[in-house]
BAFILUM-84627 format. One line per 10 residues: number of its first residue (from 1); their letters; for each residue x, y negated, z negated of C-alpha. Coordinates in Angstrom, 2 decimals. Layout:
NUM> A> X Y Z; ...;
end
This chain:
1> XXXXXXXXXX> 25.66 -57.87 23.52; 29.56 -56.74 23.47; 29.46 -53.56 21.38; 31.63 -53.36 18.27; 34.60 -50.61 18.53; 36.64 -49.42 15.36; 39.88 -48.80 16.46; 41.38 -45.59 14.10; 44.64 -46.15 13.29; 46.80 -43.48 11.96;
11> XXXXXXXXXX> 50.62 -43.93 11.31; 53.53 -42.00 9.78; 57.50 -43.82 10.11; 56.20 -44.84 13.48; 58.39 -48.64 13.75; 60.13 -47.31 16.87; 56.66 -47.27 18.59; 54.06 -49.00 16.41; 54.80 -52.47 17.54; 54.30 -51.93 21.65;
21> XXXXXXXXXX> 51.19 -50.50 20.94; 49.78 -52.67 18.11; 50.70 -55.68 20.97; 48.40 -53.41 23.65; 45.88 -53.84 21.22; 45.77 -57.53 21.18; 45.79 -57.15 24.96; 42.53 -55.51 25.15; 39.52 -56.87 27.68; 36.94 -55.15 25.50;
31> XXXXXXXXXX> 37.64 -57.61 22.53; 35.22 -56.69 20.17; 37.46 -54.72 18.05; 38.20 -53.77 14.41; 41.07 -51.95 13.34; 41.44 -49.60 10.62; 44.66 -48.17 10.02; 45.99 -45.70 7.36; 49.49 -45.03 6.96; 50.82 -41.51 5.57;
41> XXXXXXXXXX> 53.34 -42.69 3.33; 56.23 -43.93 5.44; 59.48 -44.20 4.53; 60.39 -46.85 6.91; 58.94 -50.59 8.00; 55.33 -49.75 9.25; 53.58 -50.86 6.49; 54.83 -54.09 6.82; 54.30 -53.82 10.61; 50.67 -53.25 9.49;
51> XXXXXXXXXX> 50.75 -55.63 7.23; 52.30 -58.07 9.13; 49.39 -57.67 12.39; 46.55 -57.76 9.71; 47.62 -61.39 8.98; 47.92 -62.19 12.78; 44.12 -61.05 12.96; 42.17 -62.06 9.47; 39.44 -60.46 9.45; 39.85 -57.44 12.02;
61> XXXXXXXXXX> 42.12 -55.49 9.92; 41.26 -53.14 7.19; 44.34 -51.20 6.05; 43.34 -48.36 3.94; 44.87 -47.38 0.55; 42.63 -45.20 -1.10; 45.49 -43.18 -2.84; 45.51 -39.77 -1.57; 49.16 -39.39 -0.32; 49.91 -37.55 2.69;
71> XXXXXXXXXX> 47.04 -36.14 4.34; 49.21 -35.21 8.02; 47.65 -36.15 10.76; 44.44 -34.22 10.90; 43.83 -35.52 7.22; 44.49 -38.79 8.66; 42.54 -38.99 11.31; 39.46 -37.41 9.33; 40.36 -39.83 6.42; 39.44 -42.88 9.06;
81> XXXXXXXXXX> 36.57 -41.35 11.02; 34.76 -41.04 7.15; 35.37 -44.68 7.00; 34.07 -46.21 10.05; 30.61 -47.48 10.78; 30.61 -49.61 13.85; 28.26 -47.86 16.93; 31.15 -46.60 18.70; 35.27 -46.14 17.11; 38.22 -44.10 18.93;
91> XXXXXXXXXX> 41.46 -43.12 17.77; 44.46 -43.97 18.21; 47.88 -43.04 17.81; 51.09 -45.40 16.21; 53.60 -44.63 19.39; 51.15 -45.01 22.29; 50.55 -47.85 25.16; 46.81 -48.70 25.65; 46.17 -50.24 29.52; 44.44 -53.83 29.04;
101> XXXXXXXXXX> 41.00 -51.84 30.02; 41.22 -48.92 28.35; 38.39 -49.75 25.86; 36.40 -51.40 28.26; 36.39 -48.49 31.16; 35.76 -45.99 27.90; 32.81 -48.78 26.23; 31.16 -48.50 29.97; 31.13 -44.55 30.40; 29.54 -44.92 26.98;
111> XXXXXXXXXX> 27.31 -47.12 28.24; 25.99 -44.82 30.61; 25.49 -42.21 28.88; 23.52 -43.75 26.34; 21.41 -45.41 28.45; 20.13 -41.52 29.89; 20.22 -39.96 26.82; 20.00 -42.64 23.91; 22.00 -43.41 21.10; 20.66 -41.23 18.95;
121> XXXXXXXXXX> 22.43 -38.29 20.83; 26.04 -37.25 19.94; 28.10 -39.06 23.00; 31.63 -38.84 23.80; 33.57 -40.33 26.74; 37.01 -39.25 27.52; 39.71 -40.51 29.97; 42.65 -39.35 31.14; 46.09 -40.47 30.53; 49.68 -40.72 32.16;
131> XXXXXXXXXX> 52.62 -39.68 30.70; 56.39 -40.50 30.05; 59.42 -39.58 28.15; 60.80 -41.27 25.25; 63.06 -43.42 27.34; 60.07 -44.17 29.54; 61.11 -42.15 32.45; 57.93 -41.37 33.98; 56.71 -37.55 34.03; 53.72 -37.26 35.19;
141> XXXXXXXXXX> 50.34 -39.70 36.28; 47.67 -37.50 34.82; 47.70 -35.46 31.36; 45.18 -33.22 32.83; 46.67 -32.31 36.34; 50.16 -31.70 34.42; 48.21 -29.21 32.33; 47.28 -27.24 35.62; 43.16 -27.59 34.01; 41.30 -30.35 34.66;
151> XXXXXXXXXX> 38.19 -30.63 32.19; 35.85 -29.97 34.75; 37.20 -25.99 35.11; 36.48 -25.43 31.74; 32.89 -23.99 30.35; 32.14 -27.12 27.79; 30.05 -25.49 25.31; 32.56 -22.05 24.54; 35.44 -22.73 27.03; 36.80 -25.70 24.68;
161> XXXXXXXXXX> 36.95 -23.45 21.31; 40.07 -21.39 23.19; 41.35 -24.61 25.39; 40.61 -27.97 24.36; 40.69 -30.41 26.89; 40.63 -33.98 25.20; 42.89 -36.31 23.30; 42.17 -37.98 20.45; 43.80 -41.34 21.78; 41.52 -40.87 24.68;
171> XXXXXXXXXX> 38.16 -40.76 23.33; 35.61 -43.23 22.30; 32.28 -41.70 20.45; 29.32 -42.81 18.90; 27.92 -43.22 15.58; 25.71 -39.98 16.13; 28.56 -38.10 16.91; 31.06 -38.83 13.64; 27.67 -38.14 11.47; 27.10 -34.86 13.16;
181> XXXXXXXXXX> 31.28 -33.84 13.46; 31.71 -35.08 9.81; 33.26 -33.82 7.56; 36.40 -32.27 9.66; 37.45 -29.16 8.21; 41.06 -27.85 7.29; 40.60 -24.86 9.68; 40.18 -27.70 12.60; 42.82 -27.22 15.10; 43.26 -31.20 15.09;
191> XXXXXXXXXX> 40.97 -33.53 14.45; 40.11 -34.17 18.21; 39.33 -30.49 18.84; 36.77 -30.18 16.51; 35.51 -33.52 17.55; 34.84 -32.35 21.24; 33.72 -28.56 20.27; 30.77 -30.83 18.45; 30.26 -32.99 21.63; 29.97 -30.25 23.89;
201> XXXXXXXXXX> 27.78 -28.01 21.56; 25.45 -30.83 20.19; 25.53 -33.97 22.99; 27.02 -34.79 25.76; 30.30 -35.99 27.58; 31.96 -37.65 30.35; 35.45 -37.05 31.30; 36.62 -40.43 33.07; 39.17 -39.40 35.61; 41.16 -42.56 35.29;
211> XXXXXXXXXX> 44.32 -42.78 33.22; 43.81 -45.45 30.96; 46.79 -45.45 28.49; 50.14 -44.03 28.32; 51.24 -41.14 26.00; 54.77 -41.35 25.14; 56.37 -37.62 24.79; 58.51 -37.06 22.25; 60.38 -33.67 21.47; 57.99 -33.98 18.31;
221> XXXXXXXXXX> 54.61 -35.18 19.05; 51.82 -33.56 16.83; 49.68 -33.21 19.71; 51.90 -30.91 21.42; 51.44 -30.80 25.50; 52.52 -33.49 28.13; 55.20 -31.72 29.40; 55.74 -32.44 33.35; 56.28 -28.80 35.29; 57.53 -28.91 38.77;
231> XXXXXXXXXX> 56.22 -26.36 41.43; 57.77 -23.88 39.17; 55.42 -24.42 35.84; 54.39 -20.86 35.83; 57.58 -19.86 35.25; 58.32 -22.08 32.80; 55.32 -21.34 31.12; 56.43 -17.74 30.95; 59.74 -17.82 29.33; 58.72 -20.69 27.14;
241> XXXXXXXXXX> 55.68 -18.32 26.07; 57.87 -15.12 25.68; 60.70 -16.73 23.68; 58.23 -17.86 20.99; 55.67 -14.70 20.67; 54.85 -15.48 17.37; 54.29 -19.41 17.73; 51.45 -18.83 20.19; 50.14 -15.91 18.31; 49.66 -18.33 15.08;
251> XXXXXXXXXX> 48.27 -20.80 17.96; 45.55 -18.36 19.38; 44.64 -17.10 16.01; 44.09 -20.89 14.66; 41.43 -21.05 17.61; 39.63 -18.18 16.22; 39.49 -19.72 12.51; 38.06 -23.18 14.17; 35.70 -20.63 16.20; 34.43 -19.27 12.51;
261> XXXXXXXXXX> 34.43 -22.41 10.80; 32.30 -23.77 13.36; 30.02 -20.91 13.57; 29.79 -20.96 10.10; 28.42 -24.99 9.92; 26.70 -25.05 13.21; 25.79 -21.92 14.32; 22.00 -21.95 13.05; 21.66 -24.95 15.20; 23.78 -23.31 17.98;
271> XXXXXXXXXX> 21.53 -22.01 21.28; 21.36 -18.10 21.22; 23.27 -17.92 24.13; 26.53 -19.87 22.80; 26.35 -18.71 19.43; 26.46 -14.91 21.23; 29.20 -15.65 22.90; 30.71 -17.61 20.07; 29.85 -14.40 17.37; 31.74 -12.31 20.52;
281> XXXXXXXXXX> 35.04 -14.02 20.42; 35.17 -14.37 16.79; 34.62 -10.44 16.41; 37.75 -9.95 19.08; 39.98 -10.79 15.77; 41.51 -7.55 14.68; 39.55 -5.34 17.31; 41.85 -2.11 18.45; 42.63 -3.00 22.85; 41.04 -2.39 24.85;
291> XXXXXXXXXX> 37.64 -3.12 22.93; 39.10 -6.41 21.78; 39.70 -7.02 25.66; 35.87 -6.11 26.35; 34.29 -8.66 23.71; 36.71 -11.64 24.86; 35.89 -11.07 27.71; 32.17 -10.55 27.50; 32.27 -14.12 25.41; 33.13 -16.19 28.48;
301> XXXXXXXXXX> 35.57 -18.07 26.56; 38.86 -17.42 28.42; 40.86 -20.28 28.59; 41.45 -21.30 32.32; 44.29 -19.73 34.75; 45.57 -15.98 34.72; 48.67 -17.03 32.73; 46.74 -18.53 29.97; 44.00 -15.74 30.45; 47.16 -12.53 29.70;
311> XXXXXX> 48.58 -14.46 27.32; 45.35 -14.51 25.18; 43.86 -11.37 25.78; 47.84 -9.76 24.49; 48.17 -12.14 21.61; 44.51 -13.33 20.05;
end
């Protein structure tokens, strides 16, 4: 039996983008799709793009109006999750270019996984993705090598609540999963951050190291990342980091609200061991240095590379 999927569908004046993915939709191998899409109260022609593709598909469209005006995207995103109810539903973003196999490589990894552990455990699969610029110039074949951390150099049950590795767009998750990770809270980095702090914590996850869709940067993207650094990124990294101080200070210090909003929900079901470490980088928040130094580091939740490693331990 071909597994249902509920595709989560968040938009926001995206008519430039919307209708190159909507057609990678309809291009899918993995054809056992709903979508439900929410728009954010555009100001341009997506809701009749939306409109529009719900006709082309009766049936597989549910376009939500439940009257709440604009949410943003993390309100968005949440908004959907609450509504699905098919055994596995990913996200996905209005200006994006699914591959024609994306669901079915990410419906396969889930596969596997629940045939080890079961559905009844919180799964997540996760692939990688290329990227290029608005003018589709081509920047770089893999999100996470462009990032200089590949998910595999990161510790997945603290490392991920000071450097999240996955993208919404990019993951697929079960039904066990969006029960446990619901409801998202407003301290929530994004929606997709919370969604794999939960994974890692409470299941389990596979990182497919396959690009699978393409992630179009704009100067704007919510999501932030996916720019391409040459040989020289760590220098780039370094003046873009020191002419914005305060920027990544706000940045750093929204990972330690997640870190106590999580602790707060999970951490009686938390191992001893992670919630320690967890309880250790929350308390780094307004230590004096060098002691706040000390308990980061003692929490084993540095984020990966000795750039990113300064620039916490100065600015947390």
């Amino acid at each position: 039996m071909t597994p249902p999927v509920d595709i989560l569908l968040a938009t926001y004046n995206g008519v430039a983008g919307l209708p190159e993915q909507l057609a990678s939709l309809e291009r899918q191998t993995h054809d056992a799709w709903r979508l439900i899409a929410r728009d954010d109260g555009s100001s341009d022609g997506t809701p009749d793009l939306l409109a529009a593709f719900a006709e082309r598909h009766p049936g597989r469209v549910e376009i939500v109006s439940d009257g709440l005006g604009n949410l943003r995207t993390l309100g968005n995103f949440a908004a959907l999750l609450a509504r699905s109810t098919a055994p596995y539903c990913g996200f996905c973003d209005q200006d994006d270019i699914w591959d024609p196999e994306k669901l079915a490589v990410a419906v396969a990894a889930m596969g596997t996984l629940e045939a080890e552990d079961g559905p009844e455990r919180p799964l997540l699969a996760v692939t990688d993705r290329r990227i290029i610029g608005a003018d589709g110039t081509p920047l770089a074949a893999s999100f996470w090598r462009n990032q200089g951390a590949h998910p595999a150099a990161v510790d997945p049950r603290v490392g991920f609540f000071v450097y999240p590795c996955a993208a919404g767009s990019s993951m697929l998750m079960n039904g066990a999963l969006r029960a446990l990770a619901l409801p998202i809270p407003p301290e929530a980095i994004q929606y997709d951050c919370w969604i794999e702090l939960v994974a890692a914590q409470f299941g389990q996850t596979v990182y497919v190291d396959e690009a699978r869709l393409t992630y179009v940067r704009h100067a704007g993207n919510v999501s932030g990342g996916g720019r391409a650094y040459g040989a020289n990124r760590y220098l780039r990294r370094a003046r873009a980091l020191a002419g914005n101080l305060r920027r990544q200070r706000g940045v750093y210090r929204r990972y330690l609200a997640q870190a106590r909003a999580f602790l707060a929900r999970y951490g009686p079901q938390m191992a001893a061991e992670d919630r320690a470490r967890l309880e250790a980088l929350v308390a780094m928040e307004g230590a004096v240095s060098p002691r706040k130094w000390l308990r980061a580091w003692r929490s084993g939740t540095l984020p990966p590379g000795l750039e990113r490693k300064l620039a916490f331990l100065l600015l947390a």
